[in-house]
N, C-alpha and C positions, 0 to 999 in steps of 0.2 A: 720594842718591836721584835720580834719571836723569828727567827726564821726556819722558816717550815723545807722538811728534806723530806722527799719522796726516794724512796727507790727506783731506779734505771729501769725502765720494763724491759727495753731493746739491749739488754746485757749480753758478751759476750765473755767467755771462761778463755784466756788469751797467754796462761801461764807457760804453756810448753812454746808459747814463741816469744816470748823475754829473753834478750840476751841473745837471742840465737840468728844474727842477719842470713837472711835466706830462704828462712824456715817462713812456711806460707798455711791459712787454713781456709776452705771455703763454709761460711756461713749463710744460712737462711735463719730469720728471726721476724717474729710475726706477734704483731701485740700494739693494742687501742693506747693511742696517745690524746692526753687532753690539753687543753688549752689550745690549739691546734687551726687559728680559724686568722681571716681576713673577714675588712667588709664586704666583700661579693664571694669571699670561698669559704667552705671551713671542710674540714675531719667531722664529723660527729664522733664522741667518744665511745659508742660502739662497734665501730667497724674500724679493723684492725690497720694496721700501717705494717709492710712489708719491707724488707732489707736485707737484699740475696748478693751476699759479697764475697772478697777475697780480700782475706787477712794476712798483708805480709808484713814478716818485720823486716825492718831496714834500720842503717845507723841510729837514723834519728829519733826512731819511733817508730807506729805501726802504722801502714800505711793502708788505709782503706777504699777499694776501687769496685763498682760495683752498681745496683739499683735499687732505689726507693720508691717504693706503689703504695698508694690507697686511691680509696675512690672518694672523691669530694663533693660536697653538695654545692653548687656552685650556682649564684643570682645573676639573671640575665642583665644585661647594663641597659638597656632599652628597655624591657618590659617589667624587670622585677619577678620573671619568673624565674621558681627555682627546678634545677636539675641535676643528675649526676651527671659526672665527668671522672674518667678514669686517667690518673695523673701515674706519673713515671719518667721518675729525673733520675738524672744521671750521677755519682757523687765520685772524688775522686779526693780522700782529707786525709791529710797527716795528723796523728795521735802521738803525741807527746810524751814522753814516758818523765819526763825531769817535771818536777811540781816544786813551784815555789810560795811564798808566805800571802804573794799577790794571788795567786788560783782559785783561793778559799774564796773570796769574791765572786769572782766567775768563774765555773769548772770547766768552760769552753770545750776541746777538745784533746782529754789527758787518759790516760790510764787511771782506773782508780787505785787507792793503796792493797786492796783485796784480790789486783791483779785479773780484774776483770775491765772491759771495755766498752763505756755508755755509749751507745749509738744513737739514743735518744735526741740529743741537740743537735746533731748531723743530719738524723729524720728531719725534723721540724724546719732547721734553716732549709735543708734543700726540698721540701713540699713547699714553704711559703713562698719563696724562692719561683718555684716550677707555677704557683697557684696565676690564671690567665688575670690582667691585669681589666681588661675589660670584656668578660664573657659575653659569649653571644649563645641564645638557646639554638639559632637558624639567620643562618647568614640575611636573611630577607626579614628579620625582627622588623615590624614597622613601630614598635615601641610603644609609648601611653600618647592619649592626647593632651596637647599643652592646655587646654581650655578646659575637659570635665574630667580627666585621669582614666579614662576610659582605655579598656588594652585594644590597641588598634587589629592586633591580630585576630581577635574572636568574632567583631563586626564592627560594623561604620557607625559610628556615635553623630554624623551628621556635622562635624569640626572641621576636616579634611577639607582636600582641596587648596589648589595654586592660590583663589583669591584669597585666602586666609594669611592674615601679615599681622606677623608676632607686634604688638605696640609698642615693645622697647625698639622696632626696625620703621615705625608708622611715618616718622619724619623724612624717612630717606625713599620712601616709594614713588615719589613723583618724580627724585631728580634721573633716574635715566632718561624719561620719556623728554626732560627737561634738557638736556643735554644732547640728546639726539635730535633736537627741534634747534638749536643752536647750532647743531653742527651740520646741520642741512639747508640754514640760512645764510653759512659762510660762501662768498665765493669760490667755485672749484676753481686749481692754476690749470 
């Protein structure tokens, strides 16, 4: 099995703050990330992913505080329809300057040896991270019909309506009416 290396698109040139605690730089970096998707959100890999930060160095490493933008396509959890949504999280990670034998595995969040700074996996965690877990196109979605899949919002597929009782709930529909006739045959104290 081959393992395949791209280069960082969201690279940072971070040499003049090596070694130097104190020393601070602010960045903007701008560039289409793929693979980039959930099942109700994703990036399209044409439209760029943003990352307007401040690079400082500290003891331990570089410390990056700052914001991450794109605009995501994003499926409504109720209807299936799709829309944009403009995302913007917030990130706050410490970059690593010590690499060891284990890193090569996962490059997590390190300096590279070129003395540049992937912001790529930073992007990624904090969009999928930020991506809504059950979008809504409009608060008032009335969603598909359970009976013909029909989108409730565009017109009445003639399903709807209170009498209409899902068959996995068909056994329990009589007992309130059941219970409320029990409870009106009790003597009151």
């Amino acid at each position: 099995m081959s393992k395949h290396v791209t280069a960082p698109a969201l690279a940072v040139d971070v040499r003049e703050l090596l070694q130097k605690p104190g020393a601070h730089k602010h960045v903007v970096v701008r560039a289409p990330l793929d693979d980039l998707a959930t099942p109700v959100a994703w990036v399209p890999g044409d439209r760029p992913v943003t990352v307007d930060a401040e690079i400082e160095s500290v003891v331990e490493g570089l410390l990056v505080t700052g914001t991450v933008r794109a605009t995501a396509v994003v499926r409504c959890a109720r209807c299936l329809r799709e829309f944009d949504q403009e995302l913007e999280v917030e990130v706050r990670e410490l970059f690593s300057l010590e690499r060891s034998p284990a890193d090569d595995e996962d490059e997590g969040y390190a300096v590279l040896p070129d003395d540049r700074l992937p912001l790529d996996t930073m992007a990624r965690d904090a969009l999928v991270l930020g991506f809504p877990a059950a979008p809504l196109h409009d608060p008032d979605c009335q969603g598909l019909c359970p009976v013909c899949g029909a989108d409730r919002n565009t017109g009445d597929c003639g399903h709807g309506g209170p009498e209409t009782i899902d068959p996995r709930w068909a056994g329990l529909a009589g007992l309130r009416t059941t219970l409320q006739e029990e409870d009106d045959a009790r003597p009151q104290a």
